[in-house]
BALOBA-1460 file (C-alpha; in Angstrom, 3 decimals):
// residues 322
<rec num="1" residu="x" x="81.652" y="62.676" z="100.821"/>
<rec num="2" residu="x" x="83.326" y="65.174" z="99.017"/>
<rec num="3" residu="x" x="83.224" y="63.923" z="95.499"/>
<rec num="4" residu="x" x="85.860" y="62.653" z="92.921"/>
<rec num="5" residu="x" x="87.764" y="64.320" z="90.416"/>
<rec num="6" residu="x" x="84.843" y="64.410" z="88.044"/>
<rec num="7" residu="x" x="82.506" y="66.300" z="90.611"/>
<rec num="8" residu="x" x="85.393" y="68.926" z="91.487"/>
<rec num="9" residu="x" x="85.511" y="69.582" z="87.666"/>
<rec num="10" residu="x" x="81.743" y="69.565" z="87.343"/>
<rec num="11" residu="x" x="81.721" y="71.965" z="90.205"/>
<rec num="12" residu="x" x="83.592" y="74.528" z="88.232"/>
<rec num="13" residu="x" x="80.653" y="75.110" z="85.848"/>
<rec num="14" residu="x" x="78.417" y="77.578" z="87.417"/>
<rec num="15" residu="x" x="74.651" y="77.755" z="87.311"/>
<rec num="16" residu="x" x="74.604" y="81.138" z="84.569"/>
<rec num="17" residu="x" x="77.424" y="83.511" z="84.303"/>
<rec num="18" residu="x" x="76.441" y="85.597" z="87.119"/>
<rec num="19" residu="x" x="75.855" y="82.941" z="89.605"/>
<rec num="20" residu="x" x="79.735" y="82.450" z="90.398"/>
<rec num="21" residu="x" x="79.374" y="86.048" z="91.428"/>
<rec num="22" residu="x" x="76.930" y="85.500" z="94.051"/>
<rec num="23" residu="x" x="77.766" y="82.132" z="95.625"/>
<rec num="24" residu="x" x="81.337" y="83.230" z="96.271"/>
<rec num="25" residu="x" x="83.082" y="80.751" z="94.054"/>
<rec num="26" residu="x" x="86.586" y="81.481" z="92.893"/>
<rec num="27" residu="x" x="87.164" y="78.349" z="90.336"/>
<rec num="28" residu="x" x="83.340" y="79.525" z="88.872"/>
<rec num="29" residu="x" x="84.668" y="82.679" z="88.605"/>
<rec num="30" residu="x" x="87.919" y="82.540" z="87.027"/>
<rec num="31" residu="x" x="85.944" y="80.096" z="84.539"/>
<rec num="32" residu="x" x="83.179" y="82.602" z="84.119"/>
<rec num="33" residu="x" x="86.519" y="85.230" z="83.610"/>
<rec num="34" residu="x" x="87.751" y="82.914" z="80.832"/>
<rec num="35" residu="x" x="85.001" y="82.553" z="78.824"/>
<rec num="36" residu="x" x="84.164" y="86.346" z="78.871"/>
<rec num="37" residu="x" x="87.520" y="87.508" z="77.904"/>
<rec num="38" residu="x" x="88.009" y="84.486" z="75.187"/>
<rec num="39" residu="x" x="84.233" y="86.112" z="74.382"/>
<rec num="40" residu="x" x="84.989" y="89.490" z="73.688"/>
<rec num="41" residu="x" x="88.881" y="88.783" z="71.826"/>
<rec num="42" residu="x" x="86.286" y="86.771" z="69.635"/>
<rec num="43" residu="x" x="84.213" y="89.421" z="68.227"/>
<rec num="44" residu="x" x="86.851" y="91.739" z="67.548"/>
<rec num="45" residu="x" x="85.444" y="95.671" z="67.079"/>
<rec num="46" residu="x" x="82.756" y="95.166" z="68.468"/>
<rec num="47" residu="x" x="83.026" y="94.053" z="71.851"/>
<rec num="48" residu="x" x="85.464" y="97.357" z="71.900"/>
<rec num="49" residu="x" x="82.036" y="99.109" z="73.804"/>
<rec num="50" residu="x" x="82.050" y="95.690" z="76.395"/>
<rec num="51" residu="x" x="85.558" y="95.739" z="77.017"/>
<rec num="52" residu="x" x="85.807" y="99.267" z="77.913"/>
<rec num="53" residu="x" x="82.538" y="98.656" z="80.127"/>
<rec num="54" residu="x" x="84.299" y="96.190" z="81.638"/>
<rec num="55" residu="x" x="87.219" y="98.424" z="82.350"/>
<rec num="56" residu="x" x="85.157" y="101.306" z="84.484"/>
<rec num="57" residu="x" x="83.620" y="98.308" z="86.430"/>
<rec num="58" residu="x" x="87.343" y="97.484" z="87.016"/>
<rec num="59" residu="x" x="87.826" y="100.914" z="87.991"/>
<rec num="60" residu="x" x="84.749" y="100.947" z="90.345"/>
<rec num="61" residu="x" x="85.871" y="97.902" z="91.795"/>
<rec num="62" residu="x" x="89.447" y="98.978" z="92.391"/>
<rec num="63" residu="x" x="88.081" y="102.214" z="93.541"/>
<rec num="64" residu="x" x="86.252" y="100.550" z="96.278"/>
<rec num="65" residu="x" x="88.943" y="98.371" z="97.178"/>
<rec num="66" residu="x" x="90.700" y="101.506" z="97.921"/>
<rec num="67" residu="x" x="88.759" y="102.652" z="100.078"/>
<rec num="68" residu="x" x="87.974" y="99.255" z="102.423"/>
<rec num="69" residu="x" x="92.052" y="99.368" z="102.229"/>
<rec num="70" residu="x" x="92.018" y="102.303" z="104.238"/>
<rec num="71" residu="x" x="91.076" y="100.337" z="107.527"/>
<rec num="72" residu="x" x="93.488" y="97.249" z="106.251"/>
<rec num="73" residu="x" x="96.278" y="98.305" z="109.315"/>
<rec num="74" residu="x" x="93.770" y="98.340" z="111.916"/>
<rec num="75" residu="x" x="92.370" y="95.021" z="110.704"/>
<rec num="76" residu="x" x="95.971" y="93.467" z="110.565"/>
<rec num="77" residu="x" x="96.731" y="94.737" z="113.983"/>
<rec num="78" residu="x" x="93.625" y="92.780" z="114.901"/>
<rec num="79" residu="x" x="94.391" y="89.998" z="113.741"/>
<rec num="80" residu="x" x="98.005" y="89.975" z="114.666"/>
<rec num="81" residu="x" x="97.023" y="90.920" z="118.204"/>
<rec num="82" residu="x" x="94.219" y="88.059" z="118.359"/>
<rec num="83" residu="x" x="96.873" y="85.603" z="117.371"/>
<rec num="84" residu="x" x="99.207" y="86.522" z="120.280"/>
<rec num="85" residu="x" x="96.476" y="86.970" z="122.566"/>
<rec num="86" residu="x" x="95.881" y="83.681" z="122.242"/>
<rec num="87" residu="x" x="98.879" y="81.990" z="121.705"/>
<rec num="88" residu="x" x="101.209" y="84.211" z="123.665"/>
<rec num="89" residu="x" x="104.813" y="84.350" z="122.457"/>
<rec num="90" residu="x" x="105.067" y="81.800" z="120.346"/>
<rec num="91" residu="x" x="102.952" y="82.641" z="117.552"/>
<rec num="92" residu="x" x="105.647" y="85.623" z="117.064"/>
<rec num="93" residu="x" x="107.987" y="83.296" z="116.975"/>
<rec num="94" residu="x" x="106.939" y="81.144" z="114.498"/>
<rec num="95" residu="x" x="105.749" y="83.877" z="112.127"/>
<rec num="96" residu="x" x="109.355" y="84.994" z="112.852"/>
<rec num="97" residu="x" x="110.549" y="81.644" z="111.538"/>
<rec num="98" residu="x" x="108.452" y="81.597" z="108.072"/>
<rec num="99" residu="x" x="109.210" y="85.048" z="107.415"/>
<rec num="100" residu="x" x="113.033" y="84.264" z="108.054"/>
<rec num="101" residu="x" x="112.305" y="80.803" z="106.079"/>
<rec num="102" residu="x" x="110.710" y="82.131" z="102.853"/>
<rec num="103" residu="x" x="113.906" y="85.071" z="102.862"/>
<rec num="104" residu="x" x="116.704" y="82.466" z="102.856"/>
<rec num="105" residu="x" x="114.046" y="80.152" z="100.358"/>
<rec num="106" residu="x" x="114.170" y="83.030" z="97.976"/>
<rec num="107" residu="x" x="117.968" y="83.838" z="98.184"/>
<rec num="108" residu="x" x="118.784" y="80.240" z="98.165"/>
<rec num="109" residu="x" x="116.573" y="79.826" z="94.465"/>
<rec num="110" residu="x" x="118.313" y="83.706" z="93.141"/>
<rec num="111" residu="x" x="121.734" y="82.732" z="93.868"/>
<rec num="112" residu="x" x="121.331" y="78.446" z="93.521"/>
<rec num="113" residu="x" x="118.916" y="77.939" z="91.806"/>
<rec num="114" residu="x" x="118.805" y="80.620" z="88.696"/>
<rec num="115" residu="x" x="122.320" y="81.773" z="89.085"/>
<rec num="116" residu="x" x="123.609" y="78.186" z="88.643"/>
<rec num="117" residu="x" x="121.140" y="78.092" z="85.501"/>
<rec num="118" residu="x" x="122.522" y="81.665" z="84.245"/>
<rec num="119" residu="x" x="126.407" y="80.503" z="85.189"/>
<rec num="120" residu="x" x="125.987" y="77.295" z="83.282"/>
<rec num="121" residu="x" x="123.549" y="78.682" z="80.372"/>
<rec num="122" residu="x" x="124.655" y="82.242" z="79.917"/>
<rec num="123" residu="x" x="128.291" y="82.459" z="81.431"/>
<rec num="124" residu="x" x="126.785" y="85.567" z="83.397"/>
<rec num="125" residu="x" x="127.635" y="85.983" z="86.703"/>
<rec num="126" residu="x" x="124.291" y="86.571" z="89.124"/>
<rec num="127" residu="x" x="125.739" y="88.296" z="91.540"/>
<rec num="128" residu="x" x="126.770" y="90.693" z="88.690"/>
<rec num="129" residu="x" x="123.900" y="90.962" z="87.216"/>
<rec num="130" residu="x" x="122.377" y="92.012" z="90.662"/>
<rec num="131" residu="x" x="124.840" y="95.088" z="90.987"/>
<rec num="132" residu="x" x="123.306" y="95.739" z="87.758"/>
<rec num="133" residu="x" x="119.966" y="96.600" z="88.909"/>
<rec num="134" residu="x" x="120.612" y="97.575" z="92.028"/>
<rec num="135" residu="x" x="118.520" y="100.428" z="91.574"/>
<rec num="136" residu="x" x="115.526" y="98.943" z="90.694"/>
<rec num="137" residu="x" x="115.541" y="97.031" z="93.675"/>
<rec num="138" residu="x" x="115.823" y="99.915" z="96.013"/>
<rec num="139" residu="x" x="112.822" y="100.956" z="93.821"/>
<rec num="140" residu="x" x="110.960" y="97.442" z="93.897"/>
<rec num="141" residu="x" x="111.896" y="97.789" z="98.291"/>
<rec num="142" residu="x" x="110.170" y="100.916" z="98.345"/>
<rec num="143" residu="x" x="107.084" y="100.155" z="96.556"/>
<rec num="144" residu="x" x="106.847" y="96.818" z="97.037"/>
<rec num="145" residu="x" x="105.980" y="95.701" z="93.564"/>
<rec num="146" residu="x" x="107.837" y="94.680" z="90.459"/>
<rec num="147" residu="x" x="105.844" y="96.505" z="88.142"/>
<rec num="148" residu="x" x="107.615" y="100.016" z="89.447"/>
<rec num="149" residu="x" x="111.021" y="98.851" z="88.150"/>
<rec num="150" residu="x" x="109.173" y="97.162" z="84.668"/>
<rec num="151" residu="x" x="110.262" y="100.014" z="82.070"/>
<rec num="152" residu="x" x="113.320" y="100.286" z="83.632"/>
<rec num="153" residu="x" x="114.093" y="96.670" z="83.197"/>
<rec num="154" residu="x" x="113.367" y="96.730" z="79.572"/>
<rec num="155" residu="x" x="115.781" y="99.641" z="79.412"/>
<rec num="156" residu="x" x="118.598" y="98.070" z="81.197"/>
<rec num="157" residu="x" x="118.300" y="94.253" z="79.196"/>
<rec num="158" residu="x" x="118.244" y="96.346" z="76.025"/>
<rec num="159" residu="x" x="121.961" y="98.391" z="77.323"/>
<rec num="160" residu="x" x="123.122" y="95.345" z="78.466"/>
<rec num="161" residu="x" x="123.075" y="94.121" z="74.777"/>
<rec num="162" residu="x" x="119.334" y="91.675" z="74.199"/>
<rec num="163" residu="x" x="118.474" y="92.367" z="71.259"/>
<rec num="164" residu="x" x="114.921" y="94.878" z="71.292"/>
<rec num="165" residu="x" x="112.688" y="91.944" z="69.688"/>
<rec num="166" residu="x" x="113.587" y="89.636" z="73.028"/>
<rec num="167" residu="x" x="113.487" y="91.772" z="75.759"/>
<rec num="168" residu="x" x="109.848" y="92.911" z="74.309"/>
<rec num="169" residu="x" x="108.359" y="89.708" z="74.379"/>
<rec num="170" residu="x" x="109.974" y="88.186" z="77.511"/>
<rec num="171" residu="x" x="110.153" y="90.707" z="80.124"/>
<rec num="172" residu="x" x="106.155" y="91.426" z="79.791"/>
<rec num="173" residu="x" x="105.552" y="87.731" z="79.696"/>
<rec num="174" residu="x" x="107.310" y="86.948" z="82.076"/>
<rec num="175" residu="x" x="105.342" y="89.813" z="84.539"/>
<rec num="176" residu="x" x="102.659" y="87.813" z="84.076"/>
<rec num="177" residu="x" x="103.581" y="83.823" z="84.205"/>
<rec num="178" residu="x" x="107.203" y="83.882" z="85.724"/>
<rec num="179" residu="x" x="106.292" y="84.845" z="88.903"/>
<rec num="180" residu="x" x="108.518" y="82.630" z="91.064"/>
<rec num="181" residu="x" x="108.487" y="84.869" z="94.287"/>
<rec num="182" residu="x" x="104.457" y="84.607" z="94.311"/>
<rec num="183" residu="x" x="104.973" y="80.836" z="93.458"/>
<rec num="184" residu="x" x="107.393" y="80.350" z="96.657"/>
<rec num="185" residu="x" x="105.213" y="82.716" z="98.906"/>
<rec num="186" residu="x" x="101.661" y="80.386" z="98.357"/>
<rec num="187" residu="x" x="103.643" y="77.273" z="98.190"/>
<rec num="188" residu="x" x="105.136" y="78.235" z="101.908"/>
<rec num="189" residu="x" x="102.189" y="80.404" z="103.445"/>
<rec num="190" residu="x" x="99.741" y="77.334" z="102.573"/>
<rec num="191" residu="x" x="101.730" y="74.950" z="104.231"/>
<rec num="192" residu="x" x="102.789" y="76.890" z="107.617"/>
<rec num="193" residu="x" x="98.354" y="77.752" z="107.248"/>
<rec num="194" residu="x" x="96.989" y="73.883" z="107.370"/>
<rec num="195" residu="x" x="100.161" y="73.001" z="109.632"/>
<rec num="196" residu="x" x="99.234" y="75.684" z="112.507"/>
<rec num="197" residu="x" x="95.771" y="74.543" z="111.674"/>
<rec num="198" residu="x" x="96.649" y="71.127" z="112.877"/>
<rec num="199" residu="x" x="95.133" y="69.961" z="109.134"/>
<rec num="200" residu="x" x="98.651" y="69.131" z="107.313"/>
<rec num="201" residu="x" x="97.585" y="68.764" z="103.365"/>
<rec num="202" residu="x" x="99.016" y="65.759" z="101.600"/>
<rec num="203" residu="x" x="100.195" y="64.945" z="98.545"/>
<rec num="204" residu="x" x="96.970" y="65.182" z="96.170"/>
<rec num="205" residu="x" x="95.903" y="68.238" z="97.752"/>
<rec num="206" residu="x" x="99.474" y="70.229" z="97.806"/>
<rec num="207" residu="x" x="99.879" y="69.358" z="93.651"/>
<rec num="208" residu="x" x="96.204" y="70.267" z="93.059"/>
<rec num="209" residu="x" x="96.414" y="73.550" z="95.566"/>
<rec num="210" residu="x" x="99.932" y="74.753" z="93.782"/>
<rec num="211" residu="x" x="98.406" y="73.773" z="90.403"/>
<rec num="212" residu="x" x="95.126" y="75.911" z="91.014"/>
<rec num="213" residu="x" x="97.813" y="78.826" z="92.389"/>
<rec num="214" residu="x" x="100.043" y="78.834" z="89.821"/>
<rec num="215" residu="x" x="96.408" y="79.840" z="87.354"/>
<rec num="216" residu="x" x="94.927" y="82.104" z="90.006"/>
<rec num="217" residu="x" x="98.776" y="84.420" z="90.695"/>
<rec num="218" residu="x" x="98.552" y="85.556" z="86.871"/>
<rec num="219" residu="x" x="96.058" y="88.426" z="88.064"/>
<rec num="220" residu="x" x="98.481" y="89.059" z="91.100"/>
<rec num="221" residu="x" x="101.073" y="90.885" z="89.122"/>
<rec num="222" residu="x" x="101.416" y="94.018" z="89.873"/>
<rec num="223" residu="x" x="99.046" y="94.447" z="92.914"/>
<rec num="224" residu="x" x="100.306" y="94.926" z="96.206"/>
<rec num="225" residu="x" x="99.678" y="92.214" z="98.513"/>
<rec num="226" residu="x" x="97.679" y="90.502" z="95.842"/>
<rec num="227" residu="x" x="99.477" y="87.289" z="97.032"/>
<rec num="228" residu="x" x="97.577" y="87.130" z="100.554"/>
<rec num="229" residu="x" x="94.096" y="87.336" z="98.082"/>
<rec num="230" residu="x" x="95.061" y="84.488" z="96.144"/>
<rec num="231" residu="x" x="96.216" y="82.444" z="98.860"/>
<rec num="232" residu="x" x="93.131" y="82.990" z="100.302"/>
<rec num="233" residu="x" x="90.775" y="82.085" z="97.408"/>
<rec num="234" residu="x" x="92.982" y="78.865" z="96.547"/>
<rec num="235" residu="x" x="92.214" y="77.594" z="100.166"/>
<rec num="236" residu="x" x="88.820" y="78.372" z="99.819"/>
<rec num="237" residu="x" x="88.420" y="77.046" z="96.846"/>
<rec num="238" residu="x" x="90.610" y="73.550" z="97.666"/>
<rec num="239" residu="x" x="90.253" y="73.588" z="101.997"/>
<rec num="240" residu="x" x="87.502" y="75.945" z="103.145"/>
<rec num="241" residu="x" x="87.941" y="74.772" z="106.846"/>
<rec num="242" residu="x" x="91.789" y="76.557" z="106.507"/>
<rec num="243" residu="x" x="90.270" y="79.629" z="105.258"/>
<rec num="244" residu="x" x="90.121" y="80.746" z="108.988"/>
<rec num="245" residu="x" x="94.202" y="80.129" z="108.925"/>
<rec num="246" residu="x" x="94.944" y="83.136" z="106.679"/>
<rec num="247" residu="x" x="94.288" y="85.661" z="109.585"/>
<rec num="248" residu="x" x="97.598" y="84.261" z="111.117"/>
<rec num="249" residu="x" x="99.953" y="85.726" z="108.315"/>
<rec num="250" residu="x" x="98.118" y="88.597" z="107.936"/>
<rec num="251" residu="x" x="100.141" y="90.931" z="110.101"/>
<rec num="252" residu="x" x="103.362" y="89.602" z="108.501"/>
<rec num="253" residu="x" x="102.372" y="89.604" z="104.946"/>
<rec num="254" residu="x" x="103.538" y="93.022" z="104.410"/>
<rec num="255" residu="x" x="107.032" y="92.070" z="105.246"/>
<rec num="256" residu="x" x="106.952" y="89.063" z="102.711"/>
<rec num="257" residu="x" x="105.921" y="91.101" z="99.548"/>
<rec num="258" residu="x" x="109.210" y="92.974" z="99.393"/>
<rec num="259" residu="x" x="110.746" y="89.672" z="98.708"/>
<rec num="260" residu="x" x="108.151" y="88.284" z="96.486"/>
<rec num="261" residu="x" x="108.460" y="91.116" z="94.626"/>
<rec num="262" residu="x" x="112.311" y="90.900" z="94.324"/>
<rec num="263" residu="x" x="112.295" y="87.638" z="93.356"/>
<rec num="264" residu="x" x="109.685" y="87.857" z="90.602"/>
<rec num="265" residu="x" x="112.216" y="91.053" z="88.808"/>
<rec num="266" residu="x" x="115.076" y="88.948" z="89.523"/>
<rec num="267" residu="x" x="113.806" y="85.783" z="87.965"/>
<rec num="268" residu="x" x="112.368" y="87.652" z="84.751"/>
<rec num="269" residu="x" x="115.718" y="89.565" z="84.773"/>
<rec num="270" residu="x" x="117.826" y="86.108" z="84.544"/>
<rec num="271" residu="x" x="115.135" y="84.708" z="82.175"/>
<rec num="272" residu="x" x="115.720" y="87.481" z="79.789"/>
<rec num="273" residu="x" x="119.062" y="86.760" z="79.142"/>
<rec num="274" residu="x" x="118.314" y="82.464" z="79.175"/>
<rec num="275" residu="x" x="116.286" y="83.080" z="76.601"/>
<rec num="276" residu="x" x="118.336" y="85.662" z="74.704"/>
<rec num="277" residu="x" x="121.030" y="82.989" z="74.945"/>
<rec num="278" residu="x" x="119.023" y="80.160" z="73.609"/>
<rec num="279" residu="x" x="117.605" y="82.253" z="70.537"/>
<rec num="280" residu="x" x="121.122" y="84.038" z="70.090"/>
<rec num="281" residu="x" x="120.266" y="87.824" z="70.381"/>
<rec num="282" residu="x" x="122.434" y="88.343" z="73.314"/>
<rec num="283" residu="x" x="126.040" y="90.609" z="72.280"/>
<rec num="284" residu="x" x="128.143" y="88.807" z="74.782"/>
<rec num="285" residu="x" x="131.098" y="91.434" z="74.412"/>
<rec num="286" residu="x" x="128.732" y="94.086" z="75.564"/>
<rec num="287" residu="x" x="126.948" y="91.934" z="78.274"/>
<rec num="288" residu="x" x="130.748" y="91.896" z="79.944"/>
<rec num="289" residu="x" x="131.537" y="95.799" z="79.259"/>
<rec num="290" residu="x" x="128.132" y="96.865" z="80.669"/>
<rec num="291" residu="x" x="128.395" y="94.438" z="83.729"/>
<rec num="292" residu="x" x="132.029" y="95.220" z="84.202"/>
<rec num="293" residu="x" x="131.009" y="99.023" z="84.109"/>
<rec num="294" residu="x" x="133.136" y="99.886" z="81.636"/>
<rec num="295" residu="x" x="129.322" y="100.957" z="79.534"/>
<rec num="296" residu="x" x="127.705" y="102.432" z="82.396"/>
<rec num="297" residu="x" x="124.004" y="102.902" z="81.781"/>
<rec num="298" residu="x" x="122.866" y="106.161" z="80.835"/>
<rec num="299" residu="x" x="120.121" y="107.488" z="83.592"/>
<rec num="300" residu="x" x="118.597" y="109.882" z="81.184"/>
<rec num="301" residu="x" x="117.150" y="107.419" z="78.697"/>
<rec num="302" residu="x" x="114.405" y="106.900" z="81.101"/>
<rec num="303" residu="x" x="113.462" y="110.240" z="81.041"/>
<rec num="304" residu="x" x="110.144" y="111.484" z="78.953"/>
<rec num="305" residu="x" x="110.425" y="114.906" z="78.857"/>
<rec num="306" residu="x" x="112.229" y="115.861" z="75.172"/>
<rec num="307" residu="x" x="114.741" y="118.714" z="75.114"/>
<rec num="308" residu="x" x="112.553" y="121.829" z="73.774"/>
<rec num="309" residu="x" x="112.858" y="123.014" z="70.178"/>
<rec num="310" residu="x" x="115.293" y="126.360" z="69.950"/>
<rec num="311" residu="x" x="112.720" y="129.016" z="69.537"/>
<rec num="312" residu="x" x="113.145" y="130.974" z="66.426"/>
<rec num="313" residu="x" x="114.215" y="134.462" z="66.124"/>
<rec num="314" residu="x" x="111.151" y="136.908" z="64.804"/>
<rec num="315" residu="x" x="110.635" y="137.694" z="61.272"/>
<rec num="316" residu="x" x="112.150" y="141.183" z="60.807"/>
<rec num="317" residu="x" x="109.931" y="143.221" z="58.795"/>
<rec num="318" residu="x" x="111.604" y="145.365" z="55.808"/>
<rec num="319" residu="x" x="109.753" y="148.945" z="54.579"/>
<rec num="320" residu="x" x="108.727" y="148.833" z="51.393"/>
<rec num="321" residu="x" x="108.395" y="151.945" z="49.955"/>
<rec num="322" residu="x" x="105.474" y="152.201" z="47.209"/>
């Protein structure tokens, strides 16, 4: 009843451009999105004036946001408290298990998965590398977002010896499209959402769901709690009748984003010096002094005040005698 592949991809075109605004579709939407931006990196110069229009609308939006975010505790305690209402104990408990689940998942792929990748690739020990930036994760645990610890990344790649060209391009890039955290979190979230649902999504739909994810998380980056958003629009946009499922998560979300965002530094940091291996800008003597600390890294490069110019001494004035 639902259509084939060729009316799901009809169903992305919208009616006009502002028509995916006011139904409420999220595929519409980030097609309407795409066309815009392609749009106005078209003209050049002079969709300068639309682009900046675009950015205060941005602002307005975000601004807005802002505020409904105020009451965002007392609607997670809601929804929290409606789910063990209901359920009693055991909806705790099984929150308690994802939340425990996606921690070890996200250890397991840091220390497994990319270490083994940055052992075999790199000769780089992960573990390391980790004492490295220890730093910026206290930073990324406080805020809760990668994007805190981003200039201090680039920083500490560059000490550690990738050359300035790599880290530049891969360590942005990778902000926005390596987001493996974000990646684990929907992947997980969507599947403990249709399972408590008592809708378990097969094959077709988990490929096309992750598939539709890994497009819609590239706006997540750097936003708080973004993740919970585009978990929500990818059901909606895929299973509308597990929409209702998010609420259950809600009141844990908060306690997943620390390790999203962990993950996400950690797998651009380990990408960073993959690909500066592969192209050959990595100094591998230095990588070892700087991660042995024998090269400790010097704190007050990241700092952006300048030393003041010595003031000079006043002109003495001589009498001339006419």
């Amino acid at each position: 009843a639902a259509g084939g592949t060729v009316d799901f991809i009809a169903s992305i075109i919208p009616t006009s451009l502002l028509s995916a605004l006011t139904e409420g579709s999220v595929l519409q939407t980030l097609f309407v999105a795409l066309l815009v931006g392609f749009a106005i990196q078209g003209i050049g110069k002079s969709g300068e004036p639309i682009l900046r229009g675009i950015g205060h609308l941005q602002k307005l939006v975000f601004r807005i946001l802002t505020m409904i975010l105020w009451l965002a505790p007392i609607g997670a305690f809601g929804a929290i408290a409606n789910v063990v209402g209901q359920t009693g104990l055991s909806a705790v408990l099984q929150l308690g298990v994802l939340m425990i689940a996606f921690y070890l998942t996200c250890v397991v792929f840091v220390f497994g998965v990319l270490g083994s990748l940055l052992r075999a690739v790199s000769g780089v020990s992960v573990f390391k590398l980790v004492k490295y930036l220890a730093r910026e994760y206290l930073l990324i645990f406080a805020t809760s977002s990668s994007e805190s610890a981003l200039p201090r990344l680039i920083a500490k790649m560059e000490h550690l010896g990738v050359q300035r060209t790599t880290v530049g391009v891969v360590v942005p890039t990778g902000y926005s499209f390596n987001l493996d955290g974000t990646a684990i979190y929907l992947t997980m979230a969507a599947l403990f959402v249709s399972d408590a649902m008592g809708s378990p999504l097969n094959m077709g739909e988990q490929i096309s769901l992750l598939l539709f994810m890994i497009v819609a998380s590239k706006g997540a980056a750097g936003v708080t709690g973004a993740g919970l958003a585009t978990l929500a629009g990818g059901l909606q946009s895929h299973r509308p009748d597990l929409l209702d499922g998010v609420g259950l998560i809600v009141g844990v979300d908060r306690f997943m984003s620390e390790a999203r965002a962990v993950t996400n530094f950690s797998g651009n940091a380990i990408a960073t010096l993959l690909i500066g291996t592969w192209t050959k800008s990595v100094d591998r003597d230095r990588v070892d002094e700087v991660l042995s600390g024998r090269l400790p890294f010097d704190e007050s490069m990241m700092v952006d005040d300048h030393e003041p110019a010595p003031e000079r001494e006043p002109a003495k004035l001589e009498k001339v005698s006419v």
